[in-house]
C-alpha positions as CSV (number, residue, x, y, z in Angstrom):
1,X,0.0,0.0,0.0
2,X,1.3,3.6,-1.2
3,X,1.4,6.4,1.4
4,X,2.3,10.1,0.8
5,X,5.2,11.6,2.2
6,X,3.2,13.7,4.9
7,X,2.1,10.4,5.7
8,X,5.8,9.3,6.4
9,X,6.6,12.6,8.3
10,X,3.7,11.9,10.5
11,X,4.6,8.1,11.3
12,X,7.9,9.3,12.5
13,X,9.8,7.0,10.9
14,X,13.0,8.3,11.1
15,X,12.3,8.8,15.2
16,X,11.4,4.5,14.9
17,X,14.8,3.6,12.9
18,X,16.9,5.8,15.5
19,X,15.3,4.1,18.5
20,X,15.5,0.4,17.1
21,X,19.4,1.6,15.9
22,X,19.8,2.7,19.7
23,X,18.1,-0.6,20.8
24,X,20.5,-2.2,18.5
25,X,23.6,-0.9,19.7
26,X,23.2,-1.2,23.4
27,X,22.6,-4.9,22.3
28,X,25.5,-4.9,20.1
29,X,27.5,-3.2,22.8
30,X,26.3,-5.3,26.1
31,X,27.7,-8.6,24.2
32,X,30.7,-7.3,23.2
33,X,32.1,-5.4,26.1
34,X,30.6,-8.3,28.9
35,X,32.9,-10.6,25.9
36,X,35.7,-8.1,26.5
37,X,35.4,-7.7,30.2
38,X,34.7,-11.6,31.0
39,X,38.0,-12.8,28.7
40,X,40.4,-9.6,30.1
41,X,39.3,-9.4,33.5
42,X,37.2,-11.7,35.3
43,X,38.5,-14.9,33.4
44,X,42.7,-14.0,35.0
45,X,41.1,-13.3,38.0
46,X,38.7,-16.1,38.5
47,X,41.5,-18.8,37.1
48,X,44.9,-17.2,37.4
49,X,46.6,-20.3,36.8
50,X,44.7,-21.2,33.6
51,X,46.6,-22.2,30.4
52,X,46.2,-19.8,27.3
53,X,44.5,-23.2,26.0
54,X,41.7,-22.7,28.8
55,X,41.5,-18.8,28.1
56,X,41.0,-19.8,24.4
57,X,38.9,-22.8,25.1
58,X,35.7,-24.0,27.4
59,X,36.5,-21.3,29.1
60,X,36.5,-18.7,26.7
61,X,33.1,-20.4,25.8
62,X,31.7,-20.2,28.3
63,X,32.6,-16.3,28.4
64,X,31.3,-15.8,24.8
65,X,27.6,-17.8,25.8
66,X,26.8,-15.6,29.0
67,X,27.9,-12.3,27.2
68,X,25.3,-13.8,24.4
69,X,22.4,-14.2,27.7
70,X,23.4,-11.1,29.1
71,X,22.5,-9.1,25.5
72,X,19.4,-10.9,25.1
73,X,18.2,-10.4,28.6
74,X,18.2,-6.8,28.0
75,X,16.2,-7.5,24.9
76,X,13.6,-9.2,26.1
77,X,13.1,-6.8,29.2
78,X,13.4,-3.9,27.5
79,X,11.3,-5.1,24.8
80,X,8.7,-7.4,26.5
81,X,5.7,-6.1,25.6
82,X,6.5,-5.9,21.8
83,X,8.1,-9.6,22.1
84,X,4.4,-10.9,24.0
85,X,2.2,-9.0,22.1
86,X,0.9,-6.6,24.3
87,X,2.3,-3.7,22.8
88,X,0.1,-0.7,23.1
89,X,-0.4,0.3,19.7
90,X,-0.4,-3.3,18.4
91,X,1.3,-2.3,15.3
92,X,5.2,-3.5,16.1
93,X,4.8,-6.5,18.3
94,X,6.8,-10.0,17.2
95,X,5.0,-11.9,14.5
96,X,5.9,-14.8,15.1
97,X,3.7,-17.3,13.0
98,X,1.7,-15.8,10.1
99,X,-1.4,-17.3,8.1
100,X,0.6,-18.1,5.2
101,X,1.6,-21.3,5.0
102,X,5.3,-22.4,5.0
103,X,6.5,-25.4,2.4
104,X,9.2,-28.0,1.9
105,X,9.7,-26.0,-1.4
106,X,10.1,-22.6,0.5
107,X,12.3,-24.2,2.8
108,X,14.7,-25.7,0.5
109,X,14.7,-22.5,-1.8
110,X,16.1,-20.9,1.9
111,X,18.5,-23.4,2.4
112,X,19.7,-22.8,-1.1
113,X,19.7,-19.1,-1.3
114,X,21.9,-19.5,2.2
115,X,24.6,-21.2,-0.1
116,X,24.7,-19.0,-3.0
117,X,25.4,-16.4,-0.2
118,X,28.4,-18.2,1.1
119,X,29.5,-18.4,-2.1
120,X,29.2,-14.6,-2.5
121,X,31.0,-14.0,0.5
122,X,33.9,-16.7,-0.4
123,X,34.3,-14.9,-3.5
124,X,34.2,-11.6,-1.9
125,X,36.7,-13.1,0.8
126,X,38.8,-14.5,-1.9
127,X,39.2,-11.1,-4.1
128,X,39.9,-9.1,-0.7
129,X,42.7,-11.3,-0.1
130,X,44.4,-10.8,-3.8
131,X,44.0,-7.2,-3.2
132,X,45.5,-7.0,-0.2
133,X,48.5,-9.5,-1.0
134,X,51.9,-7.1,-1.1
135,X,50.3,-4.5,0.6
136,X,50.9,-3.6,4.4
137,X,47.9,-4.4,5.7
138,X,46.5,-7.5,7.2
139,X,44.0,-9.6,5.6
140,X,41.1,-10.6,8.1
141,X,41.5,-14.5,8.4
142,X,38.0,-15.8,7.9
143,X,36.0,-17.3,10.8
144,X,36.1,-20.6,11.3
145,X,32.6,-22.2,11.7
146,X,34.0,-25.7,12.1
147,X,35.1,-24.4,15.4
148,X,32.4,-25.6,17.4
149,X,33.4,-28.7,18.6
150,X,32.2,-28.1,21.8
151,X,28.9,-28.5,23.5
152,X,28.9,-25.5,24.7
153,X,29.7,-24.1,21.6
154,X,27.4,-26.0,19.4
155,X,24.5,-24.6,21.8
156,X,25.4,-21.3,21.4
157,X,25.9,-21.7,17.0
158,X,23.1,-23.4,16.9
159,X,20.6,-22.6,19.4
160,X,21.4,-19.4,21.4
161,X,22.9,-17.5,18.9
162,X,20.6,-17.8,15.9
163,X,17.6,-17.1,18.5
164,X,19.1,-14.3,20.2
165,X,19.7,-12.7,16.5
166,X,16.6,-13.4,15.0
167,X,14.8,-11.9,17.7
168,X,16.4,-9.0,18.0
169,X,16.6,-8.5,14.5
170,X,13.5,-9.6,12.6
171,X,11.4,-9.7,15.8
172,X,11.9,-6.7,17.2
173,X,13.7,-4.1,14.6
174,X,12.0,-5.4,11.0
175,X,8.4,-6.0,12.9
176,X,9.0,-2.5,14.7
177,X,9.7,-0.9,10.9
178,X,6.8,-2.9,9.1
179,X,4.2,-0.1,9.1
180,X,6.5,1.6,6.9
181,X,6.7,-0.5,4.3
182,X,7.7,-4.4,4.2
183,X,10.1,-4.4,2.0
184,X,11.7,-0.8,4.1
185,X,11.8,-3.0,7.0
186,X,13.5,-6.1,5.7
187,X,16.4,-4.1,4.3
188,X,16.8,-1.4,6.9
189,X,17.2,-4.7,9.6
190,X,19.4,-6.2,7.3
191,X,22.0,-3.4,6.8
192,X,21.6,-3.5,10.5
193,X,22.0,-7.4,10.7
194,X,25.4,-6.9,8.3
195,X,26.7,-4.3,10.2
196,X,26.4,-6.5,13.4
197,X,29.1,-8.7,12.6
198,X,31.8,-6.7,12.5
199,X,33.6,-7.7,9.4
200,X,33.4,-6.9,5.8
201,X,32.9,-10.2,4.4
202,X,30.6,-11.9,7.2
203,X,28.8,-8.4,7.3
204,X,28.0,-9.3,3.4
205,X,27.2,-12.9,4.1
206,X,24.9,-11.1,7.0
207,X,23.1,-8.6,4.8
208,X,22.1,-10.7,2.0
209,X,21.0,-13.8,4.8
210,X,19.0,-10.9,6.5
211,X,16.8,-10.3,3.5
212,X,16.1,-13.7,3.3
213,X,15.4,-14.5,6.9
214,X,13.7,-11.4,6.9
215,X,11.3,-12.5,3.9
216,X,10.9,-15.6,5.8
217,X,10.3,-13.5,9.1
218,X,8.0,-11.1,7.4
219,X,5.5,-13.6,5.2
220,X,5.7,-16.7,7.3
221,X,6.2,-15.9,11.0
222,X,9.7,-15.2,13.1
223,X,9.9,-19.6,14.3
224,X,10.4,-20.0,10.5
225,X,13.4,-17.8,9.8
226,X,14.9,-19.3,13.1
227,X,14.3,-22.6,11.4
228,X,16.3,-21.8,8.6
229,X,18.7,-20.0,10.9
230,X,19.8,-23.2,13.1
231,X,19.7,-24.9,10.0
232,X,21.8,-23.4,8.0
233,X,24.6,-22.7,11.6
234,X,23.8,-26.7,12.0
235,X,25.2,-27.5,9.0
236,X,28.0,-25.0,8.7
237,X,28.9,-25.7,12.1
238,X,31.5,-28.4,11.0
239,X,29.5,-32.0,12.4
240,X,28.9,-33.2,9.0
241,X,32.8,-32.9,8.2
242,X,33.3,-34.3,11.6
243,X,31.5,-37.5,11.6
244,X,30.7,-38.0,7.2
245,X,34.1,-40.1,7.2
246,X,32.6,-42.2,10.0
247,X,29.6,-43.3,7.9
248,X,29.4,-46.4,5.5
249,X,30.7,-45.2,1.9
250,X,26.7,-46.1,1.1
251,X,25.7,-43.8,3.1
252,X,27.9,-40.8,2.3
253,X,27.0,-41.0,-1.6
254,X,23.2,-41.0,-0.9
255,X,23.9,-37.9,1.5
256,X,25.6,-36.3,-1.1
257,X,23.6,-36.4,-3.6
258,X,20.8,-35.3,-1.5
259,X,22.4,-32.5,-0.6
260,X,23.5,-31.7,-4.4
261,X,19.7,-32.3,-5.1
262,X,18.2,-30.0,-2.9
263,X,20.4,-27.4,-4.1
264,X,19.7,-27.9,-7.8
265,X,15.3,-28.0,-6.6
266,X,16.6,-24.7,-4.3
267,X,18.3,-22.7,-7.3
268,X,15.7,-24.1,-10.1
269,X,12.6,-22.8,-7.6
270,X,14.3,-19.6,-7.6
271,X,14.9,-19.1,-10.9
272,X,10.6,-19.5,-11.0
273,X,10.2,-17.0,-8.4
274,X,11.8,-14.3,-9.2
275,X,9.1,-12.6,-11.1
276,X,7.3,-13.1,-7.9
277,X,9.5,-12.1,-5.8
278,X,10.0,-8.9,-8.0
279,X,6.2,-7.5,-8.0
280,X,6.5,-8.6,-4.3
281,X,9.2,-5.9,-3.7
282,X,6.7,-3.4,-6.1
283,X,4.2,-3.8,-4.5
284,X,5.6,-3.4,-1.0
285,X,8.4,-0.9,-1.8
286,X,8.1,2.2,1.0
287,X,7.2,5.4,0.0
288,X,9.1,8.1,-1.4
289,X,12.0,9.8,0.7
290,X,11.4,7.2,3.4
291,X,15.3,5.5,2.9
292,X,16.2,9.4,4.2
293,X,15.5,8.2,7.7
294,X,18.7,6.3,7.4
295,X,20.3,9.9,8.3
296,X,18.9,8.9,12.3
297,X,21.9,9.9,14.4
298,X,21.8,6.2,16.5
299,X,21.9,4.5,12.9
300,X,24.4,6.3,11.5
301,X,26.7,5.6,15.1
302,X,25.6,1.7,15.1
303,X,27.1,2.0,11.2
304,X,30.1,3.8,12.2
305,X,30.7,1.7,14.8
306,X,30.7,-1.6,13.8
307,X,32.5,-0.3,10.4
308,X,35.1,0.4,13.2
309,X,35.0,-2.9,14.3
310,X,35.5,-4.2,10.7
311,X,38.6,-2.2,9.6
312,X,40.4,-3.2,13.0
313,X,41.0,-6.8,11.3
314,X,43.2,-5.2,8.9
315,X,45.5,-3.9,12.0
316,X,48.2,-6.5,13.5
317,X,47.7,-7.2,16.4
318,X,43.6,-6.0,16.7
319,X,41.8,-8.5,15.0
């Protein structure tokens, strides 16, 4: 639906992106300097005699999982009433389960619109690295996702994490920008969701993931995109590297070409929607001037910020 740009003015929609920014940074920032203070501070203190192993290992997860509880638990009291439905004006309050019904064919069109963004990001990762090769700076080494070996760790990849995201950002921030237009929403959270990460490549990855959880949030309902969201950390997370080799050789080959099959249905289903995903995005597109609001001074320092963040892996010794 169209609105005029008094409309807009009268919303306040550049006084709703700066509060959700503001509500994103204080997230943003409660993780990452509880992460900062635990690993620094209490962790020497606490275990003075622990090996740089420890400090890097279950302790060090354990130290990345409650700065992860300690962000959300500001999100969900600050934002209760939006996250239970009982917000006031009943317009931003978490959606999460629509009418619309959600398919196998939606979900593997997901799954596979997750991997062509990996491979986006790898590429982007890749060329970053040749331009940077015989330079001085230091190219940002990529994350490892195979990392989490751990219990500890796989709960907080694949359980913790994706919920504390999706929440934050598709339930909270895109639901809390809907009434400005659908489409507005799922790309302002996304550029939000990018920036998050703190890195150029896996703030890529994160943006174009965002505007598909964010469809998926948006149309279906928020338990959806954090369906796809532990499914796609589940199997990045390293487990079917980990334990394929283990399995009969029968067993591996029908696994693989499952998984090659449900990438070729994923790519071929959207191939046939993109036309509908196009009118979608015209018919839903915000109205005119709206993307100004991106000028809101807490967006603009969440941006800076984490852009900050970002350039500090090309330093030795900050990343």
């Amino acid at each position: 639906m169209r609105h005029s740009s008094g409309d807009v003015h009268d919303w306040g929609v550049r006084r709703a992106v700066n509060a959700l920014s503001a509500f994103a940074f204080i997230y943003v920032a409660i993780e990452t300097l509880a992460g900062l203070l635990g690993g620094k501070v209490i962790l020497p203190t606490l275990f003075p005699h622990a090996s740089k192993e420890q400090y890097n290992g279950p302790l060090g997860d354990w130290t990345v999982v409650t700065s992860v509880v300690l962000a959300l638990l500001f999100a969900v009291i600050s934002q209760w009433p939006v996250i239970v439905g009982h917000e006031r004006h009943g317009q931003d309050q978490v959606r999460w389960v629509t009418a619309r019904r959600f398919s196998l064919l939606a979900l593997i069109i997901a799954l596979a619109c997750f991997f062509l963004s990996q491979l986006v990001a790898s590429a982007a990762d890749s060329g970053l690295s040749a331009i940077l090769s015989g330079t001085g700076l230091h190219p940002p080494t990529s994350p490892d996702d195979g990392g989490m070996e751990t219990p500890i760790m796989l709960f907080y990849g694949i359980l913790l994490g994706p919920f504390a995201e999706e929440l934050v950002f598709r339930g909270v921030i895109m639901n809390g920008l809907r009434r400005f237009g659908r489409v507005f929403a799922i790309i302002t959270s996304s550029l939000l969701f990018g920036f998050m990460h703190g890195s150029l490549v896996q703030g890529l990855f994160g943006f174009i993931s965002g505007l598909v959880l964010g469809y998926l949030a948006m149309e279906y309902g928020l338990v959806w995109s954090l369906l796809v969201h532990m499914l796609n950390n589940a199997f990045s997370s390293g487990l079917l590297a980990k334990y394929m080799p283990l399995a009969p050789e029968v067993v591996r080959i029908g696994l693989g070409l499952l998984m090659i099959l449900v990438l070729l249905i994923g790519v071929v289903g959207l191939l046939f929607k993109i036309r509908t995903l196009r009118d979608y995005c015209r018919s839903n597109r915000a109205p005119k001037g709206i993307y100004a609001s991106w000028r809101a001074p807490w967006f603009l320092l969440f941006c800076l910020a984490c852009l900050l963040m970002a350039l500090s892996e090309f330093v030795p010794g900050l990343a």
